[in-house]
N, C-alpha and C positions, 0 to 999 in steps of 0.2 A: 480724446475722441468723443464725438458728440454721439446724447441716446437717440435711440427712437423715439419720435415726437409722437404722443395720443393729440388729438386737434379734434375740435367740434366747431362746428360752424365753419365763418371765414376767416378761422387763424391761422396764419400765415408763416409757414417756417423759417421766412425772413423776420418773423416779430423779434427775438431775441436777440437777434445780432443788432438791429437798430435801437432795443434798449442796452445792449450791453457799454458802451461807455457812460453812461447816466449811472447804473446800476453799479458800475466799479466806485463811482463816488459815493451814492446814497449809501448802499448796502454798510459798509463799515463801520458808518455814523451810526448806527439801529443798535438800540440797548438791545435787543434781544438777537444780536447778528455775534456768532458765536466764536469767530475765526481773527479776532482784533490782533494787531500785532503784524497782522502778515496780510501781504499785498494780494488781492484778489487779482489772478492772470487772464481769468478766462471763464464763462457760462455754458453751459451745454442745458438742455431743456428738456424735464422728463416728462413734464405732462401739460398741455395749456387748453384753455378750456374757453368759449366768448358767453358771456354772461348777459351781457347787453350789446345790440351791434352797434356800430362807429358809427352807422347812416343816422342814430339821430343825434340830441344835444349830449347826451354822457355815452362812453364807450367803458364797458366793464370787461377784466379780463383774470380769470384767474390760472395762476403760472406756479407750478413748481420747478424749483430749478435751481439744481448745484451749480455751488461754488466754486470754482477750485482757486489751489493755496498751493504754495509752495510749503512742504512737509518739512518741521522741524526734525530732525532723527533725540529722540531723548530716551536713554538708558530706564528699561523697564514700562516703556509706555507704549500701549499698542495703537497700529497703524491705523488711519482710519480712511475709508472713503471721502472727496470730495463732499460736505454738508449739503442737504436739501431745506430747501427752503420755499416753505408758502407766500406768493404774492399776489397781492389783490390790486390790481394796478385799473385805474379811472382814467380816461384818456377824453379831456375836453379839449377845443381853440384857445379857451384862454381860462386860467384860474379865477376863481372869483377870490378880493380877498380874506374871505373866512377862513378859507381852504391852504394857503398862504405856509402854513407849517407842513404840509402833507405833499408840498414841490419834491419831486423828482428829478422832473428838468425838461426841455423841449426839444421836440426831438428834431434831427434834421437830417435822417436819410432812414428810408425802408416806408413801410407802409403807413407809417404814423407822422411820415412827415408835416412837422408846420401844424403840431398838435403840441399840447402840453401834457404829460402823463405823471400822476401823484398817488399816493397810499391810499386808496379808495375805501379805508375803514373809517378816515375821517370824515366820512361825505355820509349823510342819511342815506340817500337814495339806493348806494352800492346797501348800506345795511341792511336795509327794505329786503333787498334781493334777497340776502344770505336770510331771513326769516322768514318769507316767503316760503322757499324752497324748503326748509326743514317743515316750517306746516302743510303742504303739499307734499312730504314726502317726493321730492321732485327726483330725476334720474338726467342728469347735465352731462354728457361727452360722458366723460369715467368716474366723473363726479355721484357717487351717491350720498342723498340727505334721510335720514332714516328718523323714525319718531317712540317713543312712548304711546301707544294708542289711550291705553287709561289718561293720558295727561292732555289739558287742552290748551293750544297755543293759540290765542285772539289777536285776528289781523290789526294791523294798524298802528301797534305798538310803538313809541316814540324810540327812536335808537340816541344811545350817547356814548362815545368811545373814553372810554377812562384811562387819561393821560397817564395817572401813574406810572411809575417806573417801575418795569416787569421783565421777567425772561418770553414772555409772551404776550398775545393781547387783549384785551377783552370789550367787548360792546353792551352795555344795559339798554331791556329794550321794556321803555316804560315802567322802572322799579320792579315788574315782574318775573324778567327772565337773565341771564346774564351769560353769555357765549363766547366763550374762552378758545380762542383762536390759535392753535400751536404755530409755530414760526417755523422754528427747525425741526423737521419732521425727518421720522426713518418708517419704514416698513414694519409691520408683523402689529399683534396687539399690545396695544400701548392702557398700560397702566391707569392712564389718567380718565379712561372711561372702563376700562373693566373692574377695576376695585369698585369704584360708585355705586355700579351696575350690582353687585356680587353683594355689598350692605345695602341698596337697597331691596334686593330679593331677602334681606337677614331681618327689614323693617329697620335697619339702624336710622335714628333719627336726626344722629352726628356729623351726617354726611348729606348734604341735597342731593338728591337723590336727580340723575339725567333725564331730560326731558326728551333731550332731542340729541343726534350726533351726526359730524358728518365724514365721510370717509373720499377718498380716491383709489379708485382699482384700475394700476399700473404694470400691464405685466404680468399678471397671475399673481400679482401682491400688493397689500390693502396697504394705506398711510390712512391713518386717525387723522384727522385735520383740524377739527373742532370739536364741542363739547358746549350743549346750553343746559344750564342748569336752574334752579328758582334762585333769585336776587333776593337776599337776607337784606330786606329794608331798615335802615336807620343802622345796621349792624357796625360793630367797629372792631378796626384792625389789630389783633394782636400785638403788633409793632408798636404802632402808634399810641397805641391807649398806654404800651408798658413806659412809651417815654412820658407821655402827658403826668404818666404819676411821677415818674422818678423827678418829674421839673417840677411838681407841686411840692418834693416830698413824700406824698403818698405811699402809705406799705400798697404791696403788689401780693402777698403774701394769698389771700383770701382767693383772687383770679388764680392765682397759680395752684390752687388747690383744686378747685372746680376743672382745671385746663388737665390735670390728671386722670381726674376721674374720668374725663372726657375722653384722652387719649385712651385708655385701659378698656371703655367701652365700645371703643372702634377696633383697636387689635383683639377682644372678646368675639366680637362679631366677624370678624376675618377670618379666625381660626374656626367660627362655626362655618364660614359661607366654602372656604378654601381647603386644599389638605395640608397639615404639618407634614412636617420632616426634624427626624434626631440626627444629631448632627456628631459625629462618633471623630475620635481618631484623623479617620481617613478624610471626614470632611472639613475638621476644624485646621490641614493642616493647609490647605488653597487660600483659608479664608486669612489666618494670620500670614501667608506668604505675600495677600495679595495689598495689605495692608503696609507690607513692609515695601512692595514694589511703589506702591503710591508716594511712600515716604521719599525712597529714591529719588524717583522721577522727580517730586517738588523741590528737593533739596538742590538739585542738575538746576531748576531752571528758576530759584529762588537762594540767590547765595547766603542770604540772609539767615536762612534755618540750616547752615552748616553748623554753626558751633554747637547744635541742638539736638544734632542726628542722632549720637548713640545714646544719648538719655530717653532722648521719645523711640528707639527701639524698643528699650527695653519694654514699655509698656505692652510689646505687642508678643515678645518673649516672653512672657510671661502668662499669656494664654497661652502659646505653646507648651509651656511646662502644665497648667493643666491637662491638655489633651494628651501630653505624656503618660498623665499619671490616670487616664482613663477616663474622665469627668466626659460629658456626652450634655449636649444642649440645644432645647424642641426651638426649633423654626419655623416661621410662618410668612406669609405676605403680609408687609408692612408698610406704613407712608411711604418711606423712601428716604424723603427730605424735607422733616418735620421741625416747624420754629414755628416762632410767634407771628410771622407775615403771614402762615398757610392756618391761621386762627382765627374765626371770625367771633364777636361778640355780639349777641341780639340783644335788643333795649329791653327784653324780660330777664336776662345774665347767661342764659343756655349760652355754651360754645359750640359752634360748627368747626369741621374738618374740611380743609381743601387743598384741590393742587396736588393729587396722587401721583404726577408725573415720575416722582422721582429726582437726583440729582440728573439733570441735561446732559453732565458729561458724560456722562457712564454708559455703557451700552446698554441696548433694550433688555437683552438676554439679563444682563446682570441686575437690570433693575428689578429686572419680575423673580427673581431668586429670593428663596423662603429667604428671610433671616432672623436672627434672635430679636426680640422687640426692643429688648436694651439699644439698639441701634438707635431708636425711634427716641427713645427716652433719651441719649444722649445729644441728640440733635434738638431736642427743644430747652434740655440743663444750657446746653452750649450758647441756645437764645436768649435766655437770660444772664449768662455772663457778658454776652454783647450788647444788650443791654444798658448793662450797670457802665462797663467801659465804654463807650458811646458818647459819656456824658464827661463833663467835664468841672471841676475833679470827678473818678468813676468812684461808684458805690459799690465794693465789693460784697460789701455786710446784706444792702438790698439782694445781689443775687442769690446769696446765700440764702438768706430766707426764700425767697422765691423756690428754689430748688429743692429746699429741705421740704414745703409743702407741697410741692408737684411731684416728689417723690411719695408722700403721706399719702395722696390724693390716689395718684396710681393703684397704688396695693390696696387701699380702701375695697377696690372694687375688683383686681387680678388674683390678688390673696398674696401677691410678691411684690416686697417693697425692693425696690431696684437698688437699693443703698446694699442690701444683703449681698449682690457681686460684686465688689467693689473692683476685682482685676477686670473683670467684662465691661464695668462702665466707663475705667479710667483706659482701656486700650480706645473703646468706640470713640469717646471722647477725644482722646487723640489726633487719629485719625481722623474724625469730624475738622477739627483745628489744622490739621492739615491742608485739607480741600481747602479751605476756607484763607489760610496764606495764599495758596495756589490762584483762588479765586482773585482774593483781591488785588493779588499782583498784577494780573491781566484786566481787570476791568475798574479797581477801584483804587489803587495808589494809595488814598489818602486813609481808607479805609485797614491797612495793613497794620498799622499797631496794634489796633483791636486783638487779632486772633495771634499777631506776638504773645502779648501779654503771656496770652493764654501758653504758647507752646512754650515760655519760656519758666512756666510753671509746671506744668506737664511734665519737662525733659531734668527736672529737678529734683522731682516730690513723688512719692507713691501717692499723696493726698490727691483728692480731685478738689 
């Protein structure tokens, strides 16, 4: 059953239905299109908005608008709505060929007929737009663009969409600003501008701090859509730099000590900006239950981590048996889904913190849930064993070091070296390794050995 359309301007409730064949092909293909595996049947359209009108040379059009899928049923895993999805759709006569990867396709019934319609983040002129409106503080259909008043955004800024491969997208606009474009959007406050928001009211200098953001109000409820923040010039990617070394040889030891301190001084600053919570009894027993449901559910739809099931139980058993025995553990808002890709490095060595979103698949609710920071810490240990396995032969000895000092680095500066809970680190870790089968099952194939490895040490060892 299709929503109720929000429309501003001359968009036409016929527009969807004349892109939905185009759309069932593109959509799939998109690294950041969430639903792989399963046939897109149908669109229905929650909000579209006309950004530019058709009467001249470029037609801009931005569209939210669920997917639907036919619902896998999997033991332990909750149902979920139809995905919504941000689209910025350009609608010219004919592509030019710069533009040539950014094809959609051409349309041939409904109001766009005898038009060509493409990803309009590849095009300046659509980005002009979206920067515009956020320095105008502009007000588009349901579209609101909101600003930092202390911060000043200078017209004219050169836009460049950064091909990388991401769950989302982003545009740099003249090395100064950078505007992270979410894809799959849900309703309510989204993480990935309130943590920012929350260290930069702390003065955290770990975090770039939002400049600009923008929303949609749908119905008496808000979608986050975007997020411009300062572009860390010359900076480089955690990812990246940790291969560059491990290909030269290079210890990685040194960064990964500074990357702790780092992380310790953003969950420092969290737990000033946010409220804790102790996590007793009655709350640690949802959290190990919900761990164990994830396990389920991957093992249902990854046969692979069958023979593995009840050794990586155990690791989660096992905080059970603390919480049995009383043990109680402080919680806060944290990353979410902390590695070396959401680390940036500036050409003075400082690290930045990015990409608050959280893990994508998880619900909003569960993303914004205090949690123990050890979470945080075992998602970026986890980064450096994909790291070392990555490469070929892997360097296990490399992560090790790595870890051992991003552990040192930590406590440096929390007063708690995270090696001290070893049952807490080695369940999180776990469970990180799990997602991360799950993950690459569905989107990376080739990528699967990597976090094997991992569970097939895990379901073995008490050792991490």
């Amino acid at each position: 059953m299709a929503e109720t359309v929000t429309v501003s301007g001359a968009v036409s409730p016929s527009l969807l239905a004349s892109l939905d064949p185009l759309l069932r092909e593109w959509l799939p293909r998109q690294r950041w299109f969430a639903g792989k595996g399963r046939p897109v049947t149908g669109f229905s359209l929650v909000a579209a908005v006309e950004l530019l009108p058709l009467g001249g040379r470029l037609g801009l059009y931005h569209l939210l608008v669920r997917a639907h899928q036919p619902t896998v049923p999997v033991v332990g895993a909750a149902t979920h709505p139809a995905d919504c999805y941000q689209l910025l759709i350009g609608v010219r006569e004919a592509l030019p060929p710069r533009l040539a990867p950014a094809l959609i396709g051409h349309v041939t019934e409904g109001p766009l007929t005898g038009h060509t319609v493409y990803d309009a983040l590849y095009d300046s002129r659509p980005a002009e737009v979206l920067l515009e409106a956020l320095r105008s503080q502009a007000r588009i259909g349901g579209l609101r663009f909101d600003r930092d008043q202390g911060r000043e955004i200078r017209p004219g800024l050169v836009p460049r969409l950064m091909t990388a491969e991401q769950s989302n997208s982003s545009i740099v606009y003249g090395d100064t600003f950078i505007l992270k474009l979410l894809r799959r959007v849900v309703p309510g406050v989204n993480p990935d501008l309130e943590l920012p928001l929350a260290l930069a009211r702390e003065g955290c200098a770990r975090v770039p701090a939002p400049t600009a953001w923008m929303q949609a109000d749908v119905h008496g409820e808000t979608y986050v859509l975007g997020v411009l923040q300062p572009f860390v010039q010359g900076a480089s990617d955690g990812w990246e730099l940790a291969l560059r070394e491990l290909a030269k040889g290079e210890d990685f030891a040194a960064e990964a000590h500074a990357l702790g301190r780092a992380t310790a001084e953003v969950h420092t600053a969290l737990a000033r900006a946010l409220p804790t919570v102790t996590l007793g009894h009655t709350q640690l027993e949802p959290l190990v239950a919900g761990m164990t449901e994830r396990l389920e559910a991957a093992v249902h739809a990854v046969p692979a981590l069958r023979p593995y099931a009840a050794g990586l139980r155990t690791a989660f058993t096992a905080v059970a048996d603390l919480a049995a025995e009383g043990r109680t553990l402080t919680a806060q808002r944290v990353h979410g889904d902390l590695h070396l890709g959401q680390c940036l490095r500036s050409p003075d060595g400082q690290w930045s913190l990015i990409d608050f979103e959280g893990e994508p698949a998880r619900p909003l609710a569960e993303r914004r849930m205090p949690q123990p920071v050890i979470r945080d810490v075992a998602g970026m240990l986890r980064s450096f064993d994909y790291a070392a396995y990555s490469v070929s032969p892997p360097d296990p000895e490399w992560a090790r070091r790595c870890r051992a000092a991003y552990c040192t680095g930590y406590g440096e500066v929390s007063g708690a070296d995270p090696r001290t809970e070893p049952v807490l680190l080695r369940a999180f870790e776990t469970d990180k390794a799990i997602y991360e089968v799950l993950y690459e099952a569905r989107h990376r194939p080739d990528w699967l050995p990597v976090p094997m490895a991992a569970v097939e040490r895990y379901a073995t060892s008490d050792l991490i």
